[in-house]
N, C-alpha and C positions, 0 to 999 in steps of 0.2 A: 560704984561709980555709975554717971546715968550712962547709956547706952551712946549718944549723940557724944562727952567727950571722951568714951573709951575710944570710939572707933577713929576721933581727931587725934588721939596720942598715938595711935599706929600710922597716922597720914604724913607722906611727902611729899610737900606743894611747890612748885615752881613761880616765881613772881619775877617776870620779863619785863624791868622796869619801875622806877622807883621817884618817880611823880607824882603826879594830884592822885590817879589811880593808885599804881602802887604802894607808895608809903601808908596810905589810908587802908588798904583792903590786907596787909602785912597786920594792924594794930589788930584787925577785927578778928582774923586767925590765929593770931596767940592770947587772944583773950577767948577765944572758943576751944583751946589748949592744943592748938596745932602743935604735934609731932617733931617737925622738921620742916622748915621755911628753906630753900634753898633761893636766895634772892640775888639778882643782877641785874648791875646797871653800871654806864661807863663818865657819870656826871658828879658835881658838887652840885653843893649845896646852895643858893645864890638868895639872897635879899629877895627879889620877884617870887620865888617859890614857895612862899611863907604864908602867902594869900589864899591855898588853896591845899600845900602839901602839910606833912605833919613831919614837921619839922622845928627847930628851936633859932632863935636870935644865935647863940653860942655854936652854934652846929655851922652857921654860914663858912664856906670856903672848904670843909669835910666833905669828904666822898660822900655819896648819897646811902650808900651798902653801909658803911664804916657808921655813920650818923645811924641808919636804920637799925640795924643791929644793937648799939649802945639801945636805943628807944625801947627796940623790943625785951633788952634783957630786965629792964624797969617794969615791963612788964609783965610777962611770965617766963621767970629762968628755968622751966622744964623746956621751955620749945625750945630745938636746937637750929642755932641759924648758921650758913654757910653761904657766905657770902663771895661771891665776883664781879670785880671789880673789870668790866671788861663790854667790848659794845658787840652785841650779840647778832649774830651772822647766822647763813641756814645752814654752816657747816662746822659751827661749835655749839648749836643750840639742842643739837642731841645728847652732845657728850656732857654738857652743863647740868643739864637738865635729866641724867639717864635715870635718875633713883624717881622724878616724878610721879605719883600720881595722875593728878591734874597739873596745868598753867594757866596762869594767869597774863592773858595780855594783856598789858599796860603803859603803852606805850603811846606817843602823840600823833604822829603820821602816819596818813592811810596808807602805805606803802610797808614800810613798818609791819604794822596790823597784818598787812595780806601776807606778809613774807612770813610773819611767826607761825600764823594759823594754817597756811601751805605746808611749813617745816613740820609741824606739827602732826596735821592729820598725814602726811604721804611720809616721814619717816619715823613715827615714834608710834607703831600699830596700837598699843594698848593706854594711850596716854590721853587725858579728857584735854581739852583747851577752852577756856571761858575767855571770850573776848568785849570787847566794848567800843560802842559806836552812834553819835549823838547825844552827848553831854554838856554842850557848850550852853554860853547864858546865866538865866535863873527863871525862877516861876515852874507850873506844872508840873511836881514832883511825881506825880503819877505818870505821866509821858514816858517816862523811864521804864521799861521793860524788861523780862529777863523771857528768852525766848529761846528752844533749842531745837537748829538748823539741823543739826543731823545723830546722832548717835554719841557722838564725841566730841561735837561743836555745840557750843551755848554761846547766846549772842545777848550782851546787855546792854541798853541804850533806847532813847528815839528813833533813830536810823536817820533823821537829817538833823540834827542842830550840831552845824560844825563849827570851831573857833573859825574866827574872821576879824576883822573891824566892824567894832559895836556889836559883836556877842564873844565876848572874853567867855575863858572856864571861869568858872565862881566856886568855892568851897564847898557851897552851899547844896549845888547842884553835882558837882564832881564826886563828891559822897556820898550820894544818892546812889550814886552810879559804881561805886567802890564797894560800898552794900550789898547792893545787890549782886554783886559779883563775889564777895567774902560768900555771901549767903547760897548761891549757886553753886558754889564748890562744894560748901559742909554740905547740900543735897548730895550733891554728887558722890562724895564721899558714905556718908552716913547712909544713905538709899541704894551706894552700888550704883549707880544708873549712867 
């Protein structure tokens, strides 16, 4: 077995959220033979979400976890998913999450983001968190960074291109940004770092 997916078959990854980020950065870890995906989020499925999540016509109105899971098992039935269905607070995000490795935040507002990454680094001592911030738009696929803030913090994004009016998320660029965040963790993972 190569080296890179033995050490994903031993890995437990957290995915805080199950949007343009998440659903997209979930595909790219069971197809790198992620271990165990422990995924939550507290939303369905919606018509709008289809522009940018990986998601199906037939999945509209399904939990986001419930849809993601079916997706994943299509795609590699070793990764084991467990899924919650549930909106994530800084005082269920440890117990969610206790088997993690890393997390993934994936989440939309910058409140959101600060609260996971706080939970994160001040109660979960041994646990990585890869975050994401400035992804909005399209154009300049290189703009997109993967950069680490501290020891246990990795930061992915621009750092300003925030959704607004007249800079929507776009697929195109939201993936970029999911990328490099699936790819930040298998470092993390496979490196130890």
């Amino acid at each position: 077995m190569i080296p890179v997916f033995y050490e994903m078959k031993n890995a437990v990854i957290g995915i805080a959220g199950l949007g343009g980020l998440g659903s997209n950065v979930v595909v790219a870890l069971a197809r790198v033979g992620a271990g165990k995906l422990i995924i939550a989020d507290f939303d369905v499925v919606e018509q709008g979400n289809l522009t940018r999540q990986h998601y199906f016509l037939d999945q509209i109105g399904q939990p986001k976890v419930q849809a993601a899971a079916h997706n994943l098992a299509g795609i590699n039935d070793d990764t084991e998913v467990v899924a919650h269905r549930v909106r994530l607070t800084r005082d269920n995000i440890p117990g969610i999450f206790s088997e993690a490795d890393v997390i993934a935040e994936c989440f939309d507002l910058p409140e959101q983001k600060q609260m996971l990454v706080e939970t994160v680094l001040t109660k979960m001592k041994r646990v990585i968190v890869v975050s994401a911030s400035g992804l909005a738009g399209y154009g300049n696929s290189n703009a997109i960074r993967t950069r680490r803030i501290s020891r246990r913090h990795i930061l992915v994004g621009d750092g300003t291109s925030a959704a607004k009016a007249g800079k929507r998320l776009t697929a195109s660029r939201v993936g970029v940004a999911a990328y490099h965040q699936a790819n930040a963790i298998v470092e993390a993972i496979v490196d130890g770092a």
